[in-house]
Kinemage of the C-alpha trace (Angstrom):
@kinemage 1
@onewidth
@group {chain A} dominant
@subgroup {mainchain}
@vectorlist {calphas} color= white
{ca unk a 1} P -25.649 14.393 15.414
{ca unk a 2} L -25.111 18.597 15.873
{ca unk a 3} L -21.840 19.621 14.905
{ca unk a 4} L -21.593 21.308 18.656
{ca unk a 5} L -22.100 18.119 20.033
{ca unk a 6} L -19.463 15.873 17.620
{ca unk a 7} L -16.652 18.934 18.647
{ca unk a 8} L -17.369 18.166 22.319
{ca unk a 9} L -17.274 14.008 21.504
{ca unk a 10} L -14.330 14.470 19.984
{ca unk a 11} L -12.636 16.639 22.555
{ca unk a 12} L -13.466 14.498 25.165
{ca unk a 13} L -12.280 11.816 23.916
{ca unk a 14} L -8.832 13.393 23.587
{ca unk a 15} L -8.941 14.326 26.839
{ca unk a 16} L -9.905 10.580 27.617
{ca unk a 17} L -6.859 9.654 25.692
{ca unk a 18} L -4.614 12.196 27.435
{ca unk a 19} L -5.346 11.397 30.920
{ca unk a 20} L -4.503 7.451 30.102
{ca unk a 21} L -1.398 8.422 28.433
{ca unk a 22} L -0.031 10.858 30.653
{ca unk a 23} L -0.225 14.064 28.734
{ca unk a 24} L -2.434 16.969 29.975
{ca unk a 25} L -5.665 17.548 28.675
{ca unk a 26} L -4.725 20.673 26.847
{ca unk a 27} L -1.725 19.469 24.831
{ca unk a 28} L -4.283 16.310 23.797
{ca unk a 29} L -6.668 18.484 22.500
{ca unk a 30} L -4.700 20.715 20.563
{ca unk a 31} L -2.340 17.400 19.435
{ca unk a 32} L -1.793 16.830 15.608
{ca unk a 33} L -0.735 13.790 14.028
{ca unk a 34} L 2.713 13.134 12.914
{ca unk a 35} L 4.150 13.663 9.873
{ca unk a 36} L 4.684 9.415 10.044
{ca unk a 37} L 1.976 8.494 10.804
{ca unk a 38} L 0.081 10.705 8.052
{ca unk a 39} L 2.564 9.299 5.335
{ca unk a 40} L 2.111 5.619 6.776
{ca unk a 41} L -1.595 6.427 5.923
{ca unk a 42} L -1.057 6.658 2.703
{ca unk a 43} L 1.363 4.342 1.630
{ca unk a 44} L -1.213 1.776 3.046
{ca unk a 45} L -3.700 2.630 0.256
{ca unk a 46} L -1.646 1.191 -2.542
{ca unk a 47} L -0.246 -2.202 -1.540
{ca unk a 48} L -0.963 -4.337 -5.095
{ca unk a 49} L 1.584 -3.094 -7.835
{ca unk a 50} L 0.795 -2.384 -11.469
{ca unk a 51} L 1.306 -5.372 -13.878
{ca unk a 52} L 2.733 -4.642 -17.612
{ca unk a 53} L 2.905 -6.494 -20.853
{ca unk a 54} L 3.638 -6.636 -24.279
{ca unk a 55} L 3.226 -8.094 -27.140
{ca unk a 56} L 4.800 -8.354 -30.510
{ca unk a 57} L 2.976 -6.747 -33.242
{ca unk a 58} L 2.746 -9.045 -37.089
{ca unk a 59} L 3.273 -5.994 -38.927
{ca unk a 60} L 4.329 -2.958 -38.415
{ca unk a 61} L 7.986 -5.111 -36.938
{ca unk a 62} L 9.069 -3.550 -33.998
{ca unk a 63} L 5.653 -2.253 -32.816
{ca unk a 64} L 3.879 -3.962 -29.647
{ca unk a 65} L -0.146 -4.298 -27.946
{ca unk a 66} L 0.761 -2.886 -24.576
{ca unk a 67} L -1.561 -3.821 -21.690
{ca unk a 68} L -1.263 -2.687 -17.871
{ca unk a 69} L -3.345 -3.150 -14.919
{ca unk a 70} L -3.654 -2.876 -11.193
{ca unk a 71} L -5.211 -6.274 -9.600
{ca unk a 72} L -8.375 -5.443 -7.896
{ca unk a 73} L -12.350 -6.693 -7.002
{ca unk a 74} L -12.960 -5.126 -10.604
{ca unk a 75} L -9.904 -4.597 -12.303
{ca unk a 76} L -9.383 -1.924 -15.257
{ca unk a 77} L -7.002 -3.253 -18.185
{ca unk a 78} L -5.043 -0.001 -19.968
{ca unk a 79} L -3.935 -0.891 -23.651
{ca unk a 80} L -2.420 0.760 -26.699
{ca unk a 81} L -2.078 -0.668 -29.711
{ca unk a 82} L 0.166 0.121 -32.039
{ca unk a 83} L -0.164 -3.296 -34.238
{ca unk a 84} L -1.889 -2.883 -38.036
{ca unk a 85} L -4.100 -5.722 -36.881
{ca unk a 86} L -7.346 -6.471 -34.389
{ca unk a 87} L -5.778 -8.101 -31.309
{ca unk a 88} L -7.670 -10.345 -28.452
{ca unk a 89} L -6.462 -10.013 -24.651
{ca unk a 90} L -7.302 -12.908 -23.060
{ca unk a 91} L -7.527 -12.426 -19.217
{ca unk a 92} L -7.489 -15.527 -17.672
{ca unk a 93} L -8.789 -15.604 -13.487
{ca unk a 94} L -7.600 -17.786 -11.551
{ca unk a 95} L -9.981 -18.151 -7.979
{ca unk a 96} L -8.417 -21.736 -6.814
{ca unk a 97} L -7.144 -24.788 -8.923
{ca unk a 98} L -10.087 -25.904 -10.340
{ca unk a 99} L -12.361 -22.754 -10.750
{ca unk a 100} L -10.802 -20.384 -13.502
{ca unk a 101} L -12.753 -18.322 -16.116
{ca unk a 102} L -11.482 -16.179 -19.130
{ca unk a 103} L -12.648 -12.494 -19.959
{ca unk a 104} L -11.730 -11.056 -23.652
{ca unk a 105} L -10.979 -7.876 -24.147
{ca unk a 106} L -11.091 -6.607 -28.697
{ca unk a 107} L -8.994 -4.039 -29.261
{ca unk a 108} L -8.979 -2.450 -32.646
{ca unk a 109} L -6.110 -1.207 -34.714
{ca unk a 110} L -3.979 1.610 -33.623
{ca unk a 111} L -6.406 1.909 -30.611
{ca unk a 112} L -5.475 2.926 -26.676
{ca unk a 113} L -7.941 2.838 -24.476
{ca unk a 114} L -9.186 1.274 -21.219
{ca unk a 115} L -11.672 -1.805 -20.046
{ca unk a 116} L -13.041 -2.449 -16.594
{ca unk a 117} L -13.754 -6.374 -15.801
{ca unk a 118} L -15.104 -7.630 -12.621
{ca unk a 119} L -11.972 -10.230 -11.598
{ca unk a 120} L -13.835 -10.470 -8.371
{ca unk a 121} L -11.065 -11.686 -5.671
{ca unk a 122} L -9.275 -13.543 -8.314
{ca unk a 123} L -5.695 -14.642 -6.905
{ca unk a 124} L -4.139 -14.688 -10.014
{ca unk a 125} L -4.728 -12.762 -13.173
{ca unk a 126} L -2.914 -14.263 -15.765
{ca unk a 127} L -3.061 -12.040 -19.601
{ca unk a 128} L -2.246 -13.702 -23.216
{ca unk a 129} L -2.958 -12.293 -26.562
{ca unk a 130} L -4.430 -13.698 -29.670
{ca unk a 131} L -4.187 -12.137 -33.550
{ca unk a 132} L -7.277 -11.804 -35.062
């Protein structure tokens, strides 16, 4: 479709719009959206919040294996290590009560990085982690 003939689609359906709310056709066509309903917009995008954890470290004491992620169809798992060891996340995926599966993510020493896994439309997303 033209450009010329989406601006008069679009414009007409203001007008459309304007005539069944009461407004006149030229305030419809020139109307912008409020400032609420553009910010309603976006809040919308990010509903699920971001899940932390952490995890002691054998040696150095007092240093952790962080690991963050946002639940989603694939799901990427953040992670810094700050251990002197090889640590395991274990991701376990919960889909109902009897159909779970585990994905493992290795994360070297003194490593941050990231890791995308397809949790599909896991409900739960449960995370452990293991010492090498």
């Amino acid at each position: 479709m033209s450009h010329q003939k989406l601006a008069v689609l679009v414009a007409a359906t203001s007008v459309g719009l304007a005539v069944v709310s009461g407004a006149s056709p030229a305030s419809a066509a020139t109307a912008q959206p409020s400032a609420a309903t553009k910010s309603s917009a976006l809040s919308s995008t990010s509903t699920a919040s971001v899940s932390r954890k952490s995890f002691n470290c054998q040696s150095p004491k007092g240093e952790h294996l962080n690991v963050s992620w946002k639940q989603g169809m694939e799901t990427t798992f953040y992670f810094n290590n700050h251990c002197d060891q090889k640590r395991a996340i274990v991701i376990n995926i919960t889909h109902c009560p009897w159909c779970n599966r585990t994905a493992l993510i290795d994360v070297n020493r003194h490593t941050k990085g990231k890791k995308k896994k397809d949790t599909g439309s896991g409900t739960k997303i449960t995370v452990t982690s293991a010492s090498y």
